[in-house]
VEXKOLZA-120338 format. One record per residue: residue in one letter; y, z, x of N, C-alpha, C in turn. Coordinates in pm, whole numbers, plus 32768, in hexadecimal, padded with zeros to 4 digits. Example, Ala and Ser with C-alpha at 12.3 -4.5 7.8 and 13.67 -1.06 7.14 Angstrom:
A,7DC7,830C,8527,7E3E,830C,84CE,7EB6,830C,8528
S,7F1F,82C4,8505,7F96,82CA,8557,8003,8313,850A
END
This chain:
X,29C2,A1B0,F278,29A5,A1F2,F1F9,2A0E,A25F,F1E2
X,2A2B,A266,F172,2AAD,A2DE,F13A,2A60,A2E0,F0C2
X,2A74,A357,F093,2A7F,A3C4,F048,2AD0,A41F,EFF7
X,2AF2,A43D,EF8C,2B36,A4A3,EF4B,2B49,A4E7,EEB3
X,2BAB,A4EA,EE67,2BA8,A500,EE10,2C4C,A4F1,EDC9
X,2C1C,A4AC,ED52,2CA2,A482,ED11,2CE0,A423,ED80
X,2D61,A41D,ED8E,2D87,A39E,EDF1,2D76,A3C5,EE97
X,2D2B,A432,EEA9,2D6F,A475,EF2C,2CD3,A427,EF71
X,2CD2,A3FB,EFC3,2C7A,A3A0,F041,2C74,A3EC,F0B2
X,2BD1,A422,F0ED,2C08,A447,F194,2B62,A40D,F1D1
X,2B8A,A3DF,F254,2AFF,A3D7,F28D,2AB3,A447,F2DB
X,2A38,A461,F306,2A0C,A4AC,F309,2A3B,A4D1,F3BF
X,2A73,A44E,F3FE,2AAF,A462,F478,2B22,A4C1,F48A
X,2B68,A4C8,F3F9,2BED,A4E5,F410,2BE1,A55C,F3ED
X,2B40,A5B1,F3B5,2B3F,A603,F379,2B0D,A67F,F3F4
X,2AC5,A610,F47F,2A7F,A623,F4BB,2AE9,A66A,F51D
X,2B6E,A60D,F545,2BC3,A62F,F582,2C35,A6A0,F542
X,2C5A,A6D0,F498,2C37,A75B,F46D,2C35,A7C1,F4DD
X,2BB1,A7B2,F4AE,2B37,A840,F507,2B71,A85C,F5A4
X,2B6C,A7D3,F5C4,2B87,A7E4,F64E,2BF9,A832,F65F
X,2C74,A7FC,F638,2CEA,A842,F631,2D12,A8C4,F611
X,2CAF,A8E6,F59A,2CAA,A96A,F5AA,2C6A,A9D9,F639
X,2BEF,A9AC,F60C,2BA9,A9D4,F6C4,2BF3,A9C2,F73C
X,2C58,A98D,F769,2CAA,A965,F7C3,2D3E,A9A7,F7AA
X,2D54,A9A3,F73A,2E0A,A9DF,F744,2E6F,A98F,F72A
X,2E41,A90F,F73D,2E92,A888,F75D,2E40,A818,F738
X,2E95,A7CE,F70A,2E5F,A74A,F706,2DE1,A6F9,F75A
X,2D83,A6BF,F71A,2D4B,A6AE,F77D,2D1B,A608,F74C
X,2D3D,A5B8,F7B5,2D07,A525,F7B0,2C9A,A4F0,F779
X,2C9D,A493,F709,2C1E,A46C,F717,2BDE,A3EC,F7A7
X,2B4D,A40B,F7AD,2B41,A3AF,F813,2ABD,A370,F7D2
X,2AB4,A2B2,F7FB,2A7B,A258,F7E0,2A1D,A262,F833
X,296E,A27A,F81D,2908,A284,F88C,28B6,A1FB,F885
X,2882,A1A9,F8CD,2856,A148,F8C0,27E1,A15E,F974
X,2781,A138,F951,2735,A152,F9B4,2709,A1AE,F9F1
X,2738,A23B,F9B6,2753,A26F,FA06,27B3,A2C4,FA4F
X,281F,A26A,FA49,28D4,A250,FA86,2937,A293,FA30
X,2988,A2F6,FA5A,29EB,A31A,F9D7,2A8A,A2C2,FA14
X,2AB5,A294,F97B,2B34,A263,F9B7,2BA4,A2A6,F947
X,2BF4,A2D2,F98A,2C7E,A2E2,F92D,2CB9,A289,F8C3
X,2C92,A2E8,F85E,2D02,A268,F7F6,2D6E,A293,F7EA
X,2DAF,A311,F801,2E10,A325,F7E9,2E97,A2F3,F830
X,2E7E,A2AC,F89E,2EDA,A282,F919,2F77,A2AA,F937
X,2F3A,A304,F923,2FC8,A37C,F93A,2F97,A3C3,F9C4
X,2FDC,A3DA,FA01,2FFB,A45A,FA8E,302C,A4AF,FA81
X,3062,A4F6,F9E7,30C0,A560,F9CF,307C,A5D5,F9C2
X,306D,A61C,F9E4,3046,A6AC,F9C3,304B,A6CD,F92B
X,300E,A6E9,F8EC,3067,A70E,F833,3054,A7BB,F848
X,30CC,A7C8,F7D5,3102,A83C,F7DB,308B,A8A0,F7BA
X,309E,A90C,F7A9,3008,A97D,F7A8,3024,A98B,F72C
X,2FD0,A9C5,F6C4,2FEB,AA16,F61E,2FE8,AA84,F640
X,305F,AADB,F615,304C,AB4B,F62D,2FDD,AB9D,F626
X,2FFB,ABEA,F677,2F50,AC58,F69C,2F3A,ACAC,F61B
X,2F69,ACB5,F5BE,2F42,AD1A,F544,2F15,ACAA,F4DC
X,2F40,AC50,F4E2,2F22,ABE9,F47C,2E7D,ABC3,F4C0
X,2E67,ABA9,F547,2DF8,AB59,F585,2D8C,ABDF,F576
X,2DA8,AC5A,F5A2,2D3A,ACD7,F577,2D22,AD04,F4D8
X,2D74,ACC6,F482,2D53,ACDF,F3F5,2D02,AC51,F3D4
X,2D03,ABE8,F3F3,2CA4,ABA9,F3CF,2C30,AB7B,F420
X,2C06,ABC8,F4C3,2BAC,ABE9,F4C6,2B45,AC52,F49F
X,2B9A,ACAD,F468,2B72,AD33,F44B,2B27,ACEA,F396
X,2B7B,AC88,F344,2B23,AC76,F2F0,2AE2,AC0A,F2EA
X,2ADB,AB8D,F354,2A43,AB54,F33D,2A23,ABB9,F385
X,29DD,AC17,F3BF,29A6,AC55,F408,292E,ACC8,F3A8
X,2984,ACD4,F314,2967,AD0F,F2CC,2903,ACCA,F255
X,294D,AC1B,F263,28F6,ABDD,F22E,2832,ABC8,F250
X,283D,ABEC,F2EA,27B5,ABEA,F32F,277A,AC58,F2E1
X,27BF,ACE9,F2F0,278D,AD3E,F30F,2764,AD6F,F291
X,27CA,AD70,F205,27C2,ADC3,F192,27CA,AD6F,F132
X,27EA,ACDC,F122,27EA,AC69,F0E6,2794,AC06,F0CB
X,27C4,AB97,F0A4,273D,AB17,F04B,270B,AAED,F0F4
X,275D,AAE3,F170,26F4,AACF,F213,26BE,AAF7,F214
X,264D,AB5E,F1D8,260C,ABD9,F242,25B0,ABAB,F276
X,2597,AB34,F27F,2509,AAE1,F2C2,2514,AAC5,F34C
X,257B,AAD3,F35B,25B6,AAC1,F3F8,25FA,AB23,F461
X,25A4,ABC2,F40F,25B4,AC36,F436,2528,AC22,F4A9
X,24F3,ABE1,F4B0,2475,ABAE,F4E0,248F,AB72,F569
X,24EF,AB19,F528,2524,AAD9,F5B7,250A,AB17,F656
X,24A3,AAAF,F6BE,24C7,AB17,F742,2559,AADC,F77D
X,256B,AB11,F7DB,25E2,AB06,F814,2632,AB84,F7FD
X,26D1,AB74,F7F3,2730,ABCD,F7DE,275B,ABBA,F748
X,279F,ABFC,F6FE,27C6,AC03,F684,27E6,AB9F,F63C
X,27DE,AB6C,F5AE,27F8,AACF,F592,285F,AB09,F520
X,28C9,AAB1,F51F,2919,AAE6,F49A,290F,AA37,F43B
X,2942,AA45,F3D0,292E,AA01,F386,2990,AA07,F31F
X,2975,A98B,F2CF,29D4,A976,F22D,295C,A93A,F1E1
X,293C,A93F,F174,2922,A8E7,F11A,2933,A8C6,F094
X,2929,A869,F076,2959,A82E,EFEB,28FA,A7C8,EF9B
X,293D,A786,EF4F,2900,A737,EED7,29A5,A6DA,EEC4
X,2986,A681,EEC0,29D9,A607,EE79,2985,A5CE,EDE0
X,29F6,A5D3,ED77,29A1,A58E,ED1A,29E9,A4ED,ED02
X,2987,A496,ECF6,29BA,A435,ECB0,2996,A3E1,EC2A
X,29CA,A38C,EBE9,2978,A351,EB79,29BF,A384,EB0E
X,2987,A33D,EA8A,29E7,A3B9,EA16,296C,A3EF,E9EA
X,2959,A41C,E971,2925,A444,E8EC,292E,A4E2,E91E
X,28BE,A512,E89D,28F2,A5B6,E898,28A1,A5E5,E946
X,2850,A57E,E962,2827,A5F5,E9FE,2816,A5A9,EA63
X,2888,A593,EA97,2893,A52B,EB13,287E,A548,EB76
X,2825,A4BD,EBB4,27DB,A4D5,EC3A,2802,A528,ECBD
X,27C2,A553,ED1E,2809,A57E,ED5A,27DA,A568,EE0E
X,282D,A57A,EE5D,2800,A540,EEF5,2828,A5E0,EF25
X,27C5,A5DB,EF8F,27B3,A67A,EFD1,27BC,A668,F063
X,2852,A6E9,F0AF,2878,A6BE,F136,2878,A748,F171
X,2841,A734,F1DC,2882,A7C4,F261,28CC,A77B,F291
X,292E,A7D9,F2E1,295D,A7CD,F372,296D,A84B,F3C5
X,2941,A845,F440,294D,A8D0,F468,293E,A8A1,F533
X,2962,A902,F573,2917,A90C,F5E4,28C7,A989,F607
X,28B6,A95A,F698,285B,A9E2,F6F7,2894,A9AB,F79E
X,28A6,AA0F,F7CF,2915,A9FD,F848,296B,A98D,F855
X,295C,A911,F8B8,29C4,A8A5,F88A,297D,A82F,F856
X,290F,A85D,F81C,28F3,A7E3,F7BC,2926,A804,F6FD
X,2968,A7AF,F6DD,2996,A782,F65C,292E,A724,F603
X,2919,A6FB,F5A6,28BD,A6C6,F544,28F8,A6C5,F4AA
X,28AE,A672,F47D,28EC,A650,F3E5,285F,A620,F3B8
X,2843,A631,F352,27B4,A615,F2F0,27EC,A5E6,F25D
X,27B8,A57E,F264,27F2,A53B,F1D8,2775,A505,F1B2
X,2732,A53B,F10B,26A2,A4FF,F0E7,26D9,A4DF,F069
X,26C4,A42F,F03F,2718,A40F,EFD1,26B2,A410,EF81
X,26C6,A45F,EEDD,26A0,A48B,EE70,265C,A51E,EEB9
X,268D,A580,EF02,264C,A5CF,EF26,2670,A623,EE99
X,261F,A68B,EE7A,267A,A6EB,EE43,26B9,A770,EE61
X,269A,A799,EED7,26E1,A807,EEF8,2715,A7EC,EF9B
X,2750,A813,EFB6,277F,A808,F068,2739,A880,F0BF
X,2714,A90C,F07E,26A9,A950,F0D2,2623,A938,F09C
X,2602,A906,F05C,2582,A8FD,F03A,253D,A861,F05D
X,2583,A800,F07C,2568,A7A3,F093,25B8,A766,F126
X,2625,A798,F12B,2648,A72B,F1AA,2658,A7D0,F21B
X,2626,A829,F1FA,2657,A88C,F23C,25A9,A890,F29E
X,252A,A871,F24B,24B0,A861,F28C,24A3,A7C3,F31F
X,2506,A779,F302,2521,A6FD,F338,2559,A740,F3B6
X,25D0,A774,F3B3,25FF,A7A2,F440,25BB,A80C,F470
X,256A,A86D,F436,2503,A8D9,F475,24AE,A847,F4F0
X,2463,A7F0,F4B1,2435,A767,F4FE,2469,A78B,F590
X,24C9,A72E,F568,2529,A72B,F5E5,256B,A79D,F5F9
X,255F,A804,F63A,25C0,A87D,F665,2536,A8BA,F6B4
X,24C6,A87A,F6A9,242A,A8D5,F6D8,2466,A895,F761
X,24A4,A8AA,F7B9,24A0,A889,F85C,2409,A8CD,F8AD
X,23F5,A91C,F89C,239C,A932,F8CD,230D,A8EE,F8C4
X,22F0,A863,F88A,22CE,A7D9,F877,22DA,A791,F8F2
X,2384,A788,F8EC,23BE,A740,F93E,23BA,A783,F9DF
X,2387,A7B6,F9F8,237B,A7DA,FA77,22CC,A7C7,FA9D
X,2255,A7C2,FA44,21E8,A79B,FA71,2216,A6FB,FA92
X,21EA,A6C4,FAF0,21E4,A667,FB2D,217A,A5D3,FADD
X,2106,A641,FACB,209F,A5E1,FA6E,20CA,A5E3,F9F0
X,2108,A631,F9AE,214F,A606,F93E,21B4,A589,F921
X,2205,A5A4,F9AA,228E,A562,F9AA,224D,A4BA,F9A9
X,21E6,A49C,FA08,21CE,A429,FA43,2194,A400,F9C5
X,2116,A45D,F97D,20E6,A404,F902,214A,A3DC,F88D
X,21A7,A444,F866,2238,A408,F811,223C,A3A1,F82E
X,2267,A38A,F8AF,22CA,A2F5,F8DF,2264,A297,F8BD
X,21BD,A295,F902,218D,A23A,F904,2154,A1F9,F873
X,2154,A26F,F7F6,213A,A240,F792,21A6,A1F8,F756
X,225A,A24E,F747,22AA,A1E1,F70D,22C0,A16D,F73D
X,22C1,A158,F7CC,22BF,A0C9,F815,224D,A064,F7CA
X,21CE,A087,F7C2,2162,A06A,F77F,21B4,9FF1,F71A
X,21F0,A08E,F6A4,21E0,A0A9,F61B,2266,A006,F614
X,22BC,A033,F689,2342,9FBB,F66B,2306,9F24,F69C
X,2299,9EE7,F6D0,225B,9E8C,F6C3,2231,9E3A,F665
X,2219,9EA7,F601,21CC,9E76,F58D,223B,9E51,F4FF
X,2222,9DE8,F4EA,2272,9D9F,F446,2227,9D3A,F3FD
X,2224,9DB3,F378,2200,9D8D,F329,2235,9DBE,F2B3
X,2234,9DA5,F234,229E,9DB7,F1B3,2268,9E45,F189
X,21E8,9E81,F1A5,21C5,9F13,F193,21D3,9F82,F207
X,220A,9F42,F27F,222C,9F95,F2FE,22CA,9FC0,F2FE
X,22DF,A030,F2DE,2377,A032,F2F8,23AC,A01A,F3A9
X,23FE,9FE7,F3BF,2426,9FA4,F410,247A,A022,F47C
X,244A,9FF2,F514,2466,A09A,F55A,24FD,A00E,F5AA
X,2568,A071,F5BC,25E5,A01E,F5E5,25D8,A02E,F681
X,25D0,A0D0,F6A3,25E0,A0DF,F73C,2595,A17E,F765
X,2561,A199,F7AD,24F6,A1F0,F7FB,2548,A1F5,F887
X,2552,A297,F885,2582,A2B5,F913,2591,A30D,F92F
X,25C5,A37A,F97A,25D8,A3FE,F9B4,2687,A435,F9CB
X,2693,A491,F989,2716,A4CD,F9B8,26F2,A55D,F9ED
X,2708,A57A,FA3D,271C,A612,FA6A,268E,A63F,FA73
X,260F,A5DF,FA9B,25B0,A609,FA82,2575,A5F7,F9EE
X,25C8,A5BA,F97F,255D,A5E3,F926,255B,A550,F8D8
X,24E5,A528,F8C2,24C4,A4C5,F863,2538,A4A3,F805
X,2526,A410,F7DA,2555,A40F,F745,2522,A36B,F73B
X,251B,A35C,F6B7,24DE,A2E9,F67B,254E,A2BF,F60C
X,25B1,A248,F601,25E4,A23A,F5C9,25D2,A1E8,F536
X,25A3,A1EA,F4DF,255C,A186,F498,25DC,A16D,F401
X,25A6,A0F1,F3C7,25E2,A0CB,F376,25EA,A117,F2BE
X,2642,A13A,F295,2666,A16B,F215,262A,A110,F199
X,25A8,A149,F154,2580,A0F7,F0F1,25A5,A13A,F061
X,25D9,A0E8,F019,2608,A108,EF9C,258C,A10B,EF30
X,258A,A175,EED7,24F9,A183,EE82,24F9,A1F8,EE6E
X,247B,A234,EE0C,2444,A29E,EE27,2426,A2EA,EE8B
X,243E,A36C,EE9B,23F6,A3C2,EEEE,2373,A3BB,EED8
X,2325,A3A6,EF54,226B,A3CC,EF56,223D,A420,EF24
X,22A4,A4B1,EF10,226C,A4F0,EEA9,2236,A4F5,EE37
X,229C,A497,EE01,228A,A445,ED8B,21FF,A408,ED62
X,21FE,A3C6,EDBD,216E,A363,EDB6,20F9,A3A6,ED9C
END
């Protein structure tokens, strides 16, 4: 899935790896998780060069601001350590008030993330409550939590039928859940 506005296209991976790079200094790989398993896509061994240190503290310093004094502030909530963030709006479509898709990207120590909710309308008000979700680690460390996650999306990816959205892959990185499920085109439930 890509995303953007006017001719410009980005996926929410590439938006994901962004963040990272900022949080890091340097470039940072994306990696392919499957099971579980992370694998390098980047298949390089090179070190990449650093961004300079005034450039990498001015744009942590303002997603940082986005959490704190900005459209994030929902993820001032966040436990853990500090979460910085970006968010936006892509519009697409014509007439006088064209649709629009709503994205974060941000991290919290060395985890990176990207939130893309298509027809969202705002990126803190809608995809910024999505990564609060996921950023609750302290979830992810009850044990009876962790096990019922798994055992319900495992469940949930069993089941097909034309009103079940379809779960791709269920697994654990770093300790924490994730449920990968399929992108349905339509209305938001809000809607409904």
């Amino acid at each position: 899935a890509s995303f953007g506005q006017g001719s410009t296209l980005v996926s929410p991976v590439s938006l994901a790896v962004a963040a990272a790079t900022v949080a890091r200094g340097s470039y940072v790989a994306p990696q392919l998780v499957t099971n579980g398993a992370a694998t390098d896509c980047a298949g390089s061994s090179s070190t990449p060069a650093p961004i300079p240190a005034g450039v990498t503290s001015q744009l942590q310093s303002l997603m940082r601001e986005v959490v704190t004094s900005g459209p994030a502030t929902v993820l001032k909530s966040a436990p853990g350590g500090p979460v910085m963030a970006k968010t936006g709006t892509a519009e697409y479509g014509g007439g006088d008030t064209p649709k629009t898709h709503a994205w974060l990207i941000g991290y919290q120590g060395d985890i990176a993330f990207a939130v893309y909710v298509q027809d969202g309308q705002s990126g803190g008000t809608v995809a910024g409550p999505v990564a609060l979700k996921f950023l609750h680690a302290s979830l992810c460390e009850d044990e009876e939590y962790r096990a019922r996650f798994l055992h319900e999306a495992r469940a949930a990816g069993v089941l097909s039928h034309p009103n079940i959205v379809t779960v791709h892959d269920v697994g654990e990185i770093d300790g924490r859940p994730y449920m990968a499920m399929e992108l349905l085109a339509g209305e938001s439930l809000a809607k409904v």
